[in-house]
gemmi code that builds the backbone of each chain (N, CA, C; Angstrom):
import gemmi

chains = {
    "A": [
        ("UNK", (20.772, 0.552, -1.566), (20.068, -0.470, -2.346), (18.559, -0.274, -2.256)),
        ("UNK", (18.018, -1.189, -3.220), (16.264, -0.510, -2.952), (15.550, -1.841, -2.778)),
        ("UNK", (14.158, -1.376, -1.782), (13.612, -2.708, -1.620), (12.353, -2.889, -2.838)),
        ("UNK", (12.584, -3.696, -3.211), (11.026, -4.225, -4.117), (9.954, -4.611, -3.728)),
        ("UNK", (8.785, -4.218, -3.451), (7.397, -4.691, -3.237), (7.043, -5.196, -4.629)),
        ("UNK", (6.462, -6.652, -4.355), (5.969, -7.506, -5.274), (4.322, -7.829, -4.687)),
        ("UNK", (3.120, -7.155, -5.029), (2.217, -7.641, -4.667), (0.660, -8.766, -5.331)),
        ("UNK", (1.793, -9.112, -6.254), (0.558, -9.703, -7.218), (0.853, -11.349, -7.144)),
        ("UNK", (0.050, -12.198, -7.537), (0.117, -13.619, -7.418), (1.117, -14.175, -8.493)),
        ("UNK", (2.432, -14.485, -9.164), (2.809, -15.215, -9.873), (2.016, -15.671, -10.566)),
        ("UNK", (0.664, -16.369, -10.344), (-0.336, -17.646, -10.959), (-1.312, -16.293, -12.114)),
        ("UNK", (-0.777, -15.152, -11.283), (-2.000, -14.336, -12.120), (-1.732, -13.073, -13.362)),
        ("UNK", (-0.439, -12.499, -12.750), (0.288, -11.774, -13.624), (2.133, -12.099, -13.811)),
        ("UNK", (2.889, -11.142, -14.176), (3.900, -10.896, -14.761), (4.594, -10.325, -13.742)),
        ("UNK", (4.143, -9.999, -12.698), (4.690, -8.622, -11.994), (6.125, -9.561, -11.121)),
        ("UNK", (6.118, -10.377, -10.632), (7.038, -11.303, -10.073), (8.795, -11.010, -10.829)),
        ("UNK", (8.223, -11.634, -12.153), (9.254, -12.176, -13.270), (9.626, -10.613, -13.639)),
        ("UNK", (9.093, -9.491, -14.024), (9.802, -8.006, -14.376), (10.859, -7.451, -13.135)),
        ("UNK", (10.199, -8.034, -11.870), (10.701, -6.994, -10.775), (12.175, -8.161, -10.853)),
        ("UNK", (11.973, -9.260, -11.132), (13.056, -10.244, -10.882), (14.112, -9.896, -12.001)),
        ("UNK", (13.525, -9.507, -13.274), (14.824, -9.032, -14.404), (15.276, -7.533, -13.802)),
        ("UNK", (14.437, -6.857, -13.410), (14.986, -5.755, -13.454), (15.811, -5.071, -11.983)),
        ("UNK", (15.697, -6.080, -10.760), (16.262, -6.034, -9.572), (17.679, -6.282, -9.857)),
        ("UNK", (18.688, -4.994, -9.103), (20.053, -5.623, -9.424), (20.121, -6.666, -8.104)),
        ("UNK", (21.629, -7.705, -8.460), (22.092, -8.120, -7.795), (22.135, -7.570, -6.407)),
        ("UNK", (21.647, -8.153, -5.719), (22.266, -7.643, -3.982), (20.500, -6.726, -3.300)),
        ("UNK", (19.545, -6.750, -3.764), (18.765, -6.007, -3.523), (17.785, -6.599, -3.012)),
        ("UNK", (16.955, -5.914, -2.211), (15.980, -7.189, -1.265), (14.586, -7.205, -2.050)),
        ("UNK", (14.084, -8.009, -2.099), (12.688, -8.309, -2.317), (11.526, -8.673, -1.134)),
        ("UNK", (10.484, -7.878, -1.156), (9.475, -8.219, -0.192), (8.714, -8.730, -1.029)),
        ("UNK", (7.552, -9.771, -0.366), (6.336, -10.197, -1.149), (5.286, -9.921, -0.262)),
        ("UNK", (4.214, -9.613, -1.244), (3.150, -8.953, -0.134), (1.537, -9.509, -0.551)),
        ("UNK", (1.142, -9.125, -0.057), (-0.697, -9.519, -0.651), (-0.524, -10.696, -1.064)),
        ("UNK", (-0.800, -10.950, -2.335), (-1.232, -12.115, -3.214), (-0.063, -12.522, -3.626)),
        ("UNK", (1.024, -11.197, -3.347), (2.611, -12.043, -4.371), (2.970, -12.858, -3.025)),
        ("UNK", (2.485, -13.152, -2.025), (3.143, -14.211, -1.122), (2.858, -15.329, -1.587)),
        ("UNK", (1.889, -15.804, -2.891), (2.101, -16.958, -3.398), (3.847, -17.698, -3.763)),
        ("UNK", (4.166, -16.441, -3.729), (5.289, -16.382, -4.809), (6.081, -17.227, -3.727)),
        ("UNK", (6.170, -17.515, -2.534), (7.183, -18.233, -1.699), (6.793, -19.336, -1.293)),
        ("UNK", (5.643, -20.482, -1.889), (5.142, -21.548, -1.842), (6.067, -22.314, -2.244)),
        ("UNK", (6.511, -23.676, -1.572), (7.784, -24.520, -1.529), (7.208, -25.635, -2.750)),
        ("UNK", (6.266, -25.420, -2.746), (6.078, -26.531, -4.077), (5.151, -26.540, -5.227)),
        ("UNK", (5.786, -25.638, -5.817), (5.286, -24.623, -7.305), (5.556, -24.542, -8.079)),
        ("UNK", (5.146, -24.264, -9.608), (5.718, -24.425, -10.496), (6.862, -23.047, -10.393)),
        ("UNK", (6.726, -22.187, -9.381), (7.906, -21.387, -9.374), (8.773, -21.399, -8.331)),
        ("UNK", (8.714, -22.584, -7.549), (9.669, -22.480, -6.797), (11.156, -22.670, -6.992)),
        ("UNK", (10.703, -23.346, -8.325), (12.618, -23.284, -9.081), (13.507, -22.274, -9.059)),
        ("UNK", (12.242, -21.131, -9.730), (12.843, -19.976, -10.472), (12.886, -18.928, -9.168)),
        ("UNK", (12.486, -18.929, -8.042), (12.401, -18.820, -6.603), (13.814, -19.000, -6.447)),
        ("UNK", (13.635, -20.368, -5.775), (15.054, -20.707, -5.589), (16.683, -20.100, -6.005)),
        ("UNK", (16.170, -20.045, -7.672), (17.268, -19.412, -8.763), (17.741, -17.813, -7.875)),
        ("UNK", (17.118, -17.105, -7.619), (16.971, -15.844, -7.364), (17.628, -15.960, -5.845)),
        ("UNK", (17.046, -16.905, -5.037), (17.591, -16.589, -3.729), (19.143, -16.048, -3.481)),
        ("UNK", (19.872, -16.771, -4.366), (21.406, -16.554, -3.587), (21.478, -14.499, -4.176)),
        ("UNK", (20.483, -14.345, -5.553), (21.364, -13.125, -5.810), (20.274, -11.840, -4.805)),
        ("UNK", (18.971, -11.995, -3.828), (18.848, -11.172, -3.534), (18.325, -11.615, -1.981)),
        ("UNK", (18.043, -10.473, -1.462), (17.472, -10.534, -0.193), (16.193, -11.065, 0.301)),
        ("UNK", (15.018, -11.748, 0.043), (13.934, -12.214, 0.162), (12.875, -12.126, 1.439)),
        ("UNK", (12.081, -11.153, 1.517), (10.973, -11.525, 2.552), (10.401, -11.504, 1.718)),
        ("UNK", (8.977, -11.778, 3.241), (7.198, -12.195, 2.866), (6.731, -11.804, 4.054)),
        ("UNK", (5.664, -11.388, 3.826), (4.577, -10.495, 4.892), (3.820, -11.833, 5.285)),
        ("UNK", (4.288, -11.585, 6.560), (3.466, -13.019, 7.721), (2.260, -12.487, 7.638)),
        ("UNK", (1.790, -11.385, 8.375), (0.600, -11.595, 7.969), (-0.237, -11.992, 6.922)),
        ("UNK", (0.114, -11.402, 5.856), (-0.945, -11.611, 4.301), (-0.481, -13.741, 4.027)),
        ("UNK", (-0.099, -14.229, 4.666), (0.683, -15.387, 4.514), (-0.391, -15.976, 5.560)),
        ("UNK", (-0.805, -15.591, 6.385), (-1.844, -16.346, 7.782), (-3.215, -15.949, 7.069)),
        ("UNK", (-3.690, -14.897, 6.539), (-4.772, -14.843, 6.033), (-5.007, -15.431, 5.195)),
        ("UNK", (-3.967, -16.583, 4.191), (-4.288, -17.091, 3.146), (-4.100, -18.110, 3.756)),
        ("UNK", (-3.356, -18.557, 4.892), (-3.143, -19.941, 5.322), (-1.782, -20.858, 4.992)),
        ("UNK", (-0.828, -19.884, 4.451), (-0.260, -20.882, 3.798), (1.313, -20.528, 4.552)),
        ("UNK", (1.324, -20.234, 5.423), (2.383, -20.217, 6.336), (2.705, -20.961, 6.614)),
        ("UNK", (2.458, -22.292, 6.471), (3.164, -23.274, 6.909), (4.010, -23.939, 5.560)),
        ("UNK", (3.815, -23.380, 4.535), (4.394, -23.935, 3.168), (4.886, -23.150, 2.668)),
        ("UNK", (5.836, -22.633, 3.010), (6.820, -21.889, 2.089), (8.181, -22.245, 2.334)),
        ("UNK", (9.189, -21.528, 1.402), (10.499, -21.853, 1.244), (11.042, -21.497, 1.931)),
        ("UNK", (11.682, -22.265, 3.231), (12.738, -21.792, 4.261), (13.720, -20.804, 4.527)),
        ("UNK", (14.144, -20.600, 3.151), (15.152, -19.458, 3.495), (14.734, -17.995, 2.800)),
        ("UNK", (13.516, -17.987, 3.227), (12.343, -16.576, 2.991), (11.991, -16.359, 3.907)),
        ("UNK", (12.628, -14.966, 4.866), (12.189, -14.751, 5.909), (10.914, -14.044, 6.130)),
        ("UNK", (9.604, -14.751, 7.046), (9.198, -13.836, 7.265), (9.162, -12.576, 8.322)),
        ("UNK", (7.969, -11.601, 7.771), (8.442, -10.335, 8.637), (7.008, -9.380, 8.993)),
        ("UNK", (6.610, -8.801, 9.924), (5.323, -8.378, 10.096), (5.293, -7.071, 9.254)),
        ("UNK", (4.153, -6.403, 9.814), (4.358, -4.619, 9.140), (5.870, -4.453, 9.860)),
        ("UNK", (5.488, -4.210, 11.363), (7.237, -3.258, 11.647), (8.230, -3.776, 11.489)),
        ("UNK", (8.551, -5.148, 10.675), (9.519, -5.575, 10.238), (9.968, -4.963, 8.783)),
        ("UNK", (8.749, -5.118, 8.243), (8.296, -3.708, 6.505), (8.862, -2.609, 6.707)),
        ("UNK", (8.280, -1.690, 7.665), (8.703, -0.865, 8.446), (10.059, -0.732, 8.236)),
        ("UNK", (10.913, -1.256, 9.189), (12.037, -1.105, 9.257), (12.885, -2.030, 8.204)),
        ("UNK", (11.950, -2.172, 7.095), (13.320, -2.527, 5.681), (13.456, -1.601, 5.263)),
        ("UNK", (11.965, -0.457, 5.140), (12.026, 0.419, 4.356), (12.904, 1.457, 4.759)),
        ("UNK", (13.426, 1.479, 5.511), (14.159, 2.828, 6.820), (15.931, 2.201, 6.115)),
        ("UNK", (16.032, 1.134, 6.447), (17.224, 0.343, 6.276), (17.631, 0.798, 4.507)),
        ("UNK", (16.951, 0.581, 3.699), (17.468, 0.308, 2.239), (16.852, 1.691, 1.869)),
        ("UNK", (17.485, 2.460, 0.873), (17.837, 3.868, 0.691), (16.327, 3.790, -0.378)),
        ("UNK", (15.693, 2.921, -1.235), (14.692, 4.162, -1.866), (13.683, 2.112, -2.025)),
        ("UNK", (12.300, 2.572, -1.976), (11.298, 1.332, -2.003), (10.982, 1.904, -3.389)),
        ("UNK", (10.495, 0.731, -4.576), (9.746, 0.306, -5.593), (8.944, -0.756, -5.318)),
        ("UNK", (7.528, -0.518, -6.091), (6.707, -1.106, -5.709), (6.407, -1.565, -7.283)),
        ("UNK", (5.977, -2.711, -7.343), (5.355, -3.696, -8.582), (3.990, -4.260, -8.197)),
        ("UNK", (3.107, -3.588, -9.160), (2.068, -4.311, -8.763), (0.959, -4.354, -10.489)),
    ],
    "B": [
        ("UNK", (11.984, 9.321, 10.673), (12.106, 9.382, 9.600), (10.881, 9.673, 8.811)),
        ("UNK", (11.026, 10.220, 8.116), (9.632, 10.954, 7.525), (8.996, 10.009, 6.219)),
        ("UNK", (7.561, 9.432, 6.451), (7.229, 8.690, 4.754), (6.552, 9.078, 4.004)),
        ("UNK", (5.263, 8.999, 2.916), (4.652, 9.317, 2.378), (3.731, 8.091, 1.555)),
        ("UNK", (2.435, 7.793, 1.510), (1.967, 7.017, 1.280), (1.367, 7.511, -0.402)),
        ("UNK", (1.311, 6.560, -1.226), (0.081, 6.824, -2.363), (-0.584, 5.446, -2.458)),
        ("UNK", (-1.795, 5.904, -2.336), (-2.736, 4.463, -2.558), (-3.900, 4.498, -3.691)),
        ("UNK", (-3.412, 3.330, -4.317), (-4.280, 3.533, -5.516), (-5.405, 2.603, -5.423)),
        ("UNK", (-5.863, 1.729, -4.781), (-6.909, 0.800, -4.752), (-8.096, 1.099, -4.096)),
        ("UNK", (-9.257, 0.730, -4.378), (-10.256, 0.791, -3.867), (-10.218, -0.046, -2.629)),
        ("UNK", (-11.083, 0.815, -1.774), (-11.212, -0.076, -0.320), (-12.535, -1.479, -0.945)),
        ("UNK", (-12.264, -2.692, -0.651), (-13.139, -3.523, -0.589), (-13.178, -4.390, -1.844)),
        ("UNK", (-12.110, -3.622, -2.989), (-11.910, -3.788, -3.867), (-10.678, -4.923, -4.569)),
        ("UNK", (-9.690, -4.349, -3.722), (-8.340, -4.892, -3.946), (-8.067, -4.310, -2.125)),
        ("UNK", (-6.366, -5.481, -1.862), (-5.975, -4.981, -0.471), (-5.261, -3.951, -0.090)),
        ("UNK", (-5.090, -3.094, -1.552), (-4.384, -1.511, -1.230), (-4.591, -1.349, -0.018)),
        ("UNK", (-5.784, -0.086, 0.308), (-6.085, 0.301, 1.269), (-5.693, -0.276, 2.737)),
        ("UNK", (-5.872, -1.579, 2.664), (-5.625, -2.408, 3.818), (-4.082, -2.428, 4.335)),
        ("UNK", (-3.555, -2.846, 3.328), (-2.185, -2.872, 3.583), (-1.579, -1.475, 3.846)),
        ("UNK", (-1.734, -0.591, 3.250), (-1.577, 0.621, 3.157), (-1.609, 1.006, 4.778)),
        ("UNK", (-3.098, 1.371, 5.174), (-3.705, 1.250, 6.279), (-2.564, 0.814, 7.447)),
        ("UNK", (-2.733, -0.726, 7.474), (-1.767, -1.495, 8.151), (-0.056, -0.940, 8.751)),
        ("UNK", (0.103, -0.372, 7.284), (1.638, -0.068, 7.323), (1.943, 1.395, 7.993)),
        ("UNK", (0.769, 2.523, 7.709), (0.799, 3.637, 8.531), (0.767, 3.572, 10.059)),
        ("UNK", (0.026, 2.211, 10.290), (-0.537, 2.081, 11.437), (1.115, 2.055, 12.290)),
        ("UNK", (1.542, 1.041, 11.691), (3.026, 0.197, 12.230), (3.904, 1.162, 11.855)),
        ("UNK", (4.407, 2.314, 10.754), (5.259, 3.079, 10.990), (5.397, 4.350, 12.199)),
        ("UNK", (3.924, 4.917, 12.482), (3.719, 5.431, 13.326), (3.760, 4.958, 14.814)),
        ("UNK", (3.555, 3.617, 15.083), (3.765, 3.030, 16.160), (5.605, 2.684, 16.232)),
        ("UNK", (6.158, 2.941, 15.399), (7.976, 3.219, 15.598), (8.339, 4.260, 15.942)),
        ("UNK", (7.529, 5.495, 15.727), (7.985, 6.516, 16.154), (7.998, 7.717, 14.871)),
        ("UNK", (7.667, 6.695, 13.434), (8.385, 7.614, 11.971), (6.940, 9.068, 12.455)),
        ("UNK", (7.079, 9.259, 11.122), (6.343, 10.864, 10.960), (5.700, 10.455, 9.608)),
        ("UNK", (4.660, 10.403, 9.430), (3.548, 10.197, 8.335), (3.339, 11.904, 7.632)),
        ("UNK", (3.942, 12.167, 6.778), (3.826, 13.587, 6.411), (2.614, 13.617, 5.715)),
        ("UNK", (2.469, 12.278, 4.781), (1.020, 12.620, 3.819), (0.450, 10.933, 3.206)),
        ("UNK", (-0.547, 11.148, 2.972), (-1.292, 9.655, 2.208), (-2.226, 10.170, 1.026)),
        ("UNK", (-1.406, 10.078, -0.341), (-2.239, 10.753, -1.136), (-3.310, 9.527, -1.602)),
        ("UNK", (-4.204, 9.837, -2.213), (-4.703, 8.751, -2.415), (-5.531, 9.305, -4.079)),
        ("UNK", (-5.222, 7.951, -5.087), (-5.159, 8.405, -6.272), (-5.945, 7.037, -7.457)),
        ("UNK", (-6.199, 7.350, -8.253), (-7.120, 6.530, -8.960), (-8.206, 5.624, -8.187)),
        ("UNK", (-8.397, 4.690, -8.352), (-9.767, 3.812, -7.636), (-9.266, 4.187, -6.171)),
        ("UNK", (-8.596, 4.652, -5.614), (-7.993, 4.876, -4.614), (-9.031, 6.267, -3.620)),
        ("UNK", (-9.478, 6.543, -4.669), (-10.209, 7.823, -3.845), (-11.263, 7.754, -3.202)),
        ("UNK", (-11.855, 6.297, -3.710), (-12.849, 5.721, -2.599), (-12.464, 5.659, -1.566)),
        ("UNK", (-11.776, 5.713, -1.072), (-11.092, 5.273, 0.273), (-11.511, 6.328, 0.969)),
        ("UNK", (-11.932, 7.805, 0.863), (-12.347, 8.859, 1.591), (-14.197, 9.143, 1.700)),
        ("UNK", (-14.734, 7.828, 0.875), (-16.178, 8.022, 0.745), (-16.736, 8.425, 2.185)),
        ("UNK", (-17.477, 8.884, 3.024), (-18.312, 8.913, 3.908), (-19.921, 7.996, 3.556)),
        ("UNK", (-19.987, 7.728, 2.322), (-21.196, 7.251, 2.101), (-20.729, 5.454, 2.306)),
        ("UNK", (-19.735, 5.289, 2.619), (-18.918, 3.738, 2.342), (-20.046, 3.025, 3.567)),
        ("UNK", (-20.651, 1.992, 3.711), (-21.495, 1.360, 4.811), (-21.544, 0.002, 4.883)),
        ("UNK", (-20.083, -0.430, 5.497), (-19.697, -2.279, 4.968), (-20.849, -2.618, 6.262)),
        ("UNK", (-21.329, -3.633, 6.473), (-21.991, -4.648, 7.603), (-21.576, -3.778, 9.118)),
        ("UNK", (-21.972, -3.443, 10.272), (-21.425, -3.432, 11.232), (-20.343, -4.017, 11.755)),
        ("UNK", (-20.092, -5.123, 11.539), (-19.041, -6.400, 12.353), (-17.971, -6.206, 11.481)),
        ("UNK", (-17.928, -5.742, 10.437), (-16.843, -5.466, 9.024), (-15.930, -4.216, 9.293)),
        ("UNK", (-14.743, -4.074, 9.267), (-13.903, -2.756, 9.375), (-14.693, -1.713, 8.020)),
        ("UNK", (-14.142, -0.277, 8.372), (-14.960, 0.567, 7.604), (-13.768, 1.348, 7.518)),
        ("UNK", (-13.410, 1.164, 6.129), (-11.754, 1.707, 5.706), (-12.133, 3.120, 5.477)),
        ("UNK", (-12.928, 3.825, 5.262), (-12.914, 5.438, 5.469), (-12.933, 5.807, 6.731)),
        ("UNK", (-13.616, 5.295, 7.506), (-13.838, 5.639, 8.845), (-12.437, 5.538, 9.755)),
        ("UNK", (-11.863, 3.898, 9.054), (-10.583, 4.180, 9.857), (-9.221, 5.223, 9.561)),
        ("UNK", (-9.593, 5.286, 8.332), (-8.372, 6.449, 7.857), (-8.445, 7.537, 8.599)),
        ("UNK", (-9.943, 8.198, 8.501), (-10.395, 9.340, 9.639), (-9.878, 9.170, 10.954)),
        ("UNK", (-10.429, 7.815, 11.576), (-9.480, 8.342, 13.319), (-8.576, 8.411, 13.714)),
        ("UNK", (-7.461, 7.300, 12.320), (-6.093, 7.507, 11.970), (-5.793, 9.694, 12.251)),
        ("UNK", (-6.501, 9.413, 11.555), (-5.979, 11.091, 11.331), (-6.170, 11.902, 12.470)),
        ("UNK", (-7.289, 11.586, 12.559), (-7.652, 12.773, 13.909), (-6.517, 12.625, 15.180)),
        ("UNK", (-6.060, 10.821, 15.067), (-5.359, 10.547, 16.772), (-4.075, 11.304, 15.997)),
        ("UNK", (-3.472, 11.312, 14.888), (-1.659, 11.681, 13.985), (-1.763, 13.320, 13.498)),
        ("UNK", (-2.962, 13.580, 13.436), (-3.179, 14.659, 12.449), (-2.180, 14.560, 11.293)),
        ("UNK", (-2.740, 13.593, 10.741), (-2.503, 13.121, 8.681), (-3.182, 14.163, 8.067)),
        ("UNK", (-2.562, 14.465, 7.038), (-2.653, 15.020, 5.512), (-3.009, 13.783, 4.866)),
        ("UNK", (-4.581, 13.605, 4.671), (-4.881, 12.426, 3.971), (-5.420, 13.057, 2.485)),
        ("UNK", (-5.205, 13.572, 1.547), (-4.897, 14.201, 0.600), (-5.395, 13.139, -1.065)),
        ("UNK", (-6.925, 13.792, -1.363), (-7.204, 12.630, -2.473), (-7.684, 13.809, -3.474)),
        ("UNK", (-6.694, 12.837, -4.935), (-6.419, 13.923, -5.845), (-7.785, 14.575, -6.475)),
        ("UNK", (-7.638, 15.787, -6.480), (-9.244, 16.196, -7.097), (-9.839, 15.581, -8.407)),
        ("UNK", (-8.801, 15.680, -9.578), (-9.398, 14.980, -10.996), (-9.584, 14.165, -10.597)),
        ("UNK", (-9.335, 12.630, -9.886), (-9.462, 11.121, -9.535), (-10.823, 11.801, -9.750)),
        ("UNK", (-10.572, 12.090, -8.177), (-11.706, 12.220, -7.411), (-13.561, 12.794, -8.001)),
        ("UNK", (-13.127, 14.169, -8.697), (-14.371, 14.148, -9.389), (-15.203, 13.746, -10.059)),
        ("UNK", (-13.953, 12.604, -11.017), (-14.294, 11.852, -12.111), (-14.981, 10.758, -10.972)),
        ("UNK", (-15.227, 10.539, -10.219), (-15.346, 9.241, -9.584), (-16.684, 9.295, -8.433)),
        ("UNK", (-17.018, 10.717, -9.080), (-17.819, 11.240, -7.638), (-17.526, 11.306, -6.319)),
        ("UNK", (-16.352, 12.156, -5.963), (-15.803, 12.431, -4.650), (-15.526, 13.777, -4.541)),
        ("UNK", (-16.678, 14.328, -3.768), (-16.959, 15.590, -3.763), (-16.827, 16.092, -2.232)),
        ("UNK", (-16.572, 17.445, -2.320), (-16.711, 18.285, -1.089), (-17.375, 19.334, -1.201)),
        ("UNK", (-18.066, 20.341, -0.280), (-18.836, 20.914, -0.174), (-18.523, 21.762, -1.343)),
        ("UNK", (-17.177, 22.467, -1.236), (-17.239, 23.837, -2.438), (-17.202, 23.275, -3.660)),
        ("UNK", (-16.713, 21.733, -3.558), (-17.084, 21.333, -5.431), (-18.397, 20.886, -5.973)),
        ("UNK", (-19.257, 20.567, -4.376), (-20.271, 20.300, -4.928), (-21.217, 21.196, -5.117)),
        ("UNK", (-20.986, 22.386, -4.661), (-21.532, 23.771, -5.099), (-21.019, 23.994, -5.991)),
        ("UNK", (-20.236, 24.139, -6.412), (-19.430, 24.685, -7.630), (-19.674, 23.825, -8.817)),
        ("UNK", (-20.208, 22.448, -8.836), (-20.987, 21.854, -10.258), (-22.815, 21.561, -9.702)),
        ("UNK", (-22.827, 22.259, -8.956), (-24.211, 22.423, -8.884), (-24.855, 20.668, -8.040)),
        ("UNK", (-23.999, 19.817, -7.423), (-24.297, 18.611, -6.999), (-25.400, 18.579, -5.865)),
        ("UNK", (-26.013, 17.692, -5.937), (-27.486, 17.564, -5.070), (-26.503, 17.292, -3.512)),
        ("UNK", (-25.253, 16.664, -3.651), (-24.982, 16.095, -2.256), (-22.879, 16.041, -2.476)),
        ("UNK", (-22.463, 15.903, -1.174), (-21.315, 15.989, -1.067), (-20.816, 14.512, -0.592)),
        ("UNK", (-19.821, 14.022, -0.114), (-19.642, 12.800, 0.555), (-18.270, 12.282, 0.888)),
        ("UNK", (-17.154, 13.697, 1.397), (-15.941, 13.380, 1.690), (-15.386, 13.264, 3.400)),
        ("UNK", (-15.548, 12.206, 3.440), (-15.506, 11.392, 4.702), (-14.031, 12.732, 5.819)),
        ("UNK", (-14.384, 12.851, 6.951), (-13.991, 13.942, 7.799), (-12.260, 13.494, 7.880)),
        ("UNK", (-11.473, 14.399, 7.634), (-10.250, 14.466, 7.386), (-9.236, 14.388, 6.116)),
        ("UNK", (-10.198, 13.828, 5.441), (-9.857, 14.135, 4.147), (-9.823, 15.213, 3.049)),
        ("UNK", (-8.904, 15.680, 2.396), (-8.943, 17.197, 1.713), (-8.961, 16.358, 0.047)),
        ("UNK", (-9.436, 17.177, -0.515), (-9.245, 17.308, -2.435), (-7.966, 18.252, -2.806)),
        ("UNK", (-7.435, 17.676, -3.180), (-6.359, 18.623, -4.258), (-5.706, 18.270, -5.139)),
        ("UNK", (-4.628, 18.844, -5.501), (-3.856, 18.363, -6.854), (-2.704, 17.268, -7.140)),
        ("UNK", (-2.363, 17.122, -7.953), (-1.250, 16.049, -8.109), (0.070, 16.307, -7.359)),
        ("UNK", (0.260, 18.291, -7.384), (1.184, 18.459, -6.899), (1.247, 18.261, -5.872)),
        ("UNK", (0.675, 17.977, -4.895), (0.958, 17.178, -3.538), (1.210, 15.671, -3.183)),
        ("UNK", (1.180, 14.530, -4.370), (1.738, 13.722, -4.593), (3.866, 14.066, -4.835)),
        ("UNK", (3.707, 15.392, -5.659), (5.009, 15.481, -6.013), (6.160, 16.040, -4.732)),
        ("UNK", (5.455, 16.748, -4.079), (5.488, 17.546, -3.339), (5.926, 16.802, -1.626)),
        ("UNK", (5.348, 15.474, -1.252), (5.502, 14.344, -0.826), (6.544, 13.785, -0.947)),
        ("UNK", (7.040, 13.473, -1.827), (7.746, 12.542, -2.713), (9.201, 13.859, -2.468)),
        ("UNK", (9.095, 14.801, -2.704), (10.061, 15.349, -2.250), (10.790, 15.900, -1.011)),
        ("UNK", (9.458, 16.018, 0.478), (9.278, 16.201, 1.732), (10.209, 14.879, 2.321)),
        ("UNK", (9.427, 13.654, 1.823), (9.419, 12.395, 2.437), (10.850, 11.638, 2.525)),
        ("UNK", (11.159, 11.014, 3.209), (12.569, 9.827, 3.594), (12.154, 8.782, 2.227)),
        ("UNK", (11.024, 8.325, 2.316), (10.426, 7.063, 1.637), (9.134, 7.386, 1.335)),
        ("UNK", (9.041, 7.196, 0.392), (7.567, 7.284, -0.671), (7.287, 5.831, -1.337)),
        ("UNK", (6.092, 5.255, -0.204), (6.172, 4.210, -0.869), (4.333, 4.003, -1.319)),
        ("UNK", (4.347, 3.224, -2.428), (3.222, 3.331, -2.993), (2.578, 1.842, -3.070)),
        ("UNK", (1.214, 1.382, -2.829), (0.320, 0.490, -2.752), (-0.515, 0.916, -3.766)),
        ("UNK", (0.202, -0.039, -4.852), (-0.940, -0.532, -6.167), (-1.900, -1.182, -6.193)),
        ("UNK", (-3.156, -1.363, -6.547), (-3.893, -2.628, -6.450), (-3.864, -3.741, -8.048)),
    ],
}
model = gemmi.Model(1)
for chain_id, residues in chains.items():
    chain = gemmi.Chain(chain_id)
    for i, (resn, *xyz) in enumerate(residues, 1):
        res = gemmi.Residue()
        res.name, res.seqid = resn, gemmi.SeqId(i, " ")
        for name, pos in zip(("N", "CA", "C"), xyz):
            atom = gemmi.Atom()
            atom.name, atom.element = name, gemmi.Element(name[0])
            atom.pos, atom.b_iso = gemmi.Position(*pos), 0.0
            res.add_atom(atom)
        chain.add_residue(res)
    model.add_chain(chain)
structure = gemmi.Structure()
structure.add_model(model)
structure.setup_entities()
């Protein structure tokens, strides 16, 4: 399966919503940089968030999440994960795509 | 397990570099094998030697360099980017006649085919857009 890097803000581009049509079922998603907006619990996308959870795998980069501050507001069942947690998704799942 | 980096963002610019940076740092501290970090469009800043953030500020060429020197990295920034962008080395800057050079120590110029070339070496080729 392949992991998705999502690094752009939801609020600012498209890049979220393409990687989300074009991710199959069963495939993990990371959020990184600015796309860690994307796991804010009370957003106009946390619906469409939500929608997505059951069909894929979901992290978010703790760090880029403490530099913006907003670690304390995101959606519970989005794990976060440091670099060597990154690290070792990328080792785990057979090929990374990146959206940005 | 063997990776391969391409980074396309400018240092200071967007958090390419940073993250990028970050993630070599942490795969190498697992144990992986960093075969190469090409570095490609606004991305080739990242090898400036002329780069001079504040003292108290990280200095993303500088750190790629000691990256390299402690791993011995193939930090690899594509020549077209690069010329177009003014990122020169000694024989190119002789070779268009340039008053000055400015490719920060460990860093090489070359071609795309070492992006491809990566990408075929590597376990994982993963790339930081800005």
């Amino acid at each position: 399966m392949i992991l998705h890097t999502v690094n752009r803000s939801p609020f600012d581009t498209n890049c979220l919503n393409d990687c989300l049509e074009m991710a199959a079922a069963g495939s993990s998603i990371i959020l990184i940089e600015d796309g860690v907006y994307a796991a804010l619990s009370k957003t106009q996308f946390t619906d469409q968030m939500l929608a997505a959870l059951p069909k894929h795998n979901f992290y978010v980069l703790r760090p880029d999440l403490q530099a913006r501050g907003i670690q304390d507001c995101i959606i519970d069942e989005i794990e976060a994960v440091d670099y060597s947690g990154f690290v070792t998704l990328c080792t785990e799942l057979d090929k990374v795509v990146s959206w940005y | 397990m063997i990776f391969s980096l391409a980074v396309y963002g400018a240092p200071f610019s967007c958090q390419a570099s940073d993250s990028a940076y970050q993630f070599a740092c942490a795969l190498l501290e697992q144990g992986h094998r960093l075969h190469r970090v090409f570095f490609y469009h606004d991305g080739v800043y990242n090898g400036s030697t002329l780069a001079t953030p504040p003292q108290d500020e990280r200095n993303i060429p500088t750190s790629w360099s000691q990256l390299a020197e402690e791993h011995e990295l193939d930090l690899v920034i594509c020549v077209a980017a690069g010329l177009r962008r003014g990122m020169l080395d000694a024989t190119e800057a002789d070779r268009y006649e340039k008053p000055a050079h400015n490719l920060e120590q460990g860093f090489t110029l070359s071609g795309l085919g070492q992006l491809v070339e990566a990408a075929m070496i590597s376990d994982r080729m993963i790339t930081f857009g800005n």
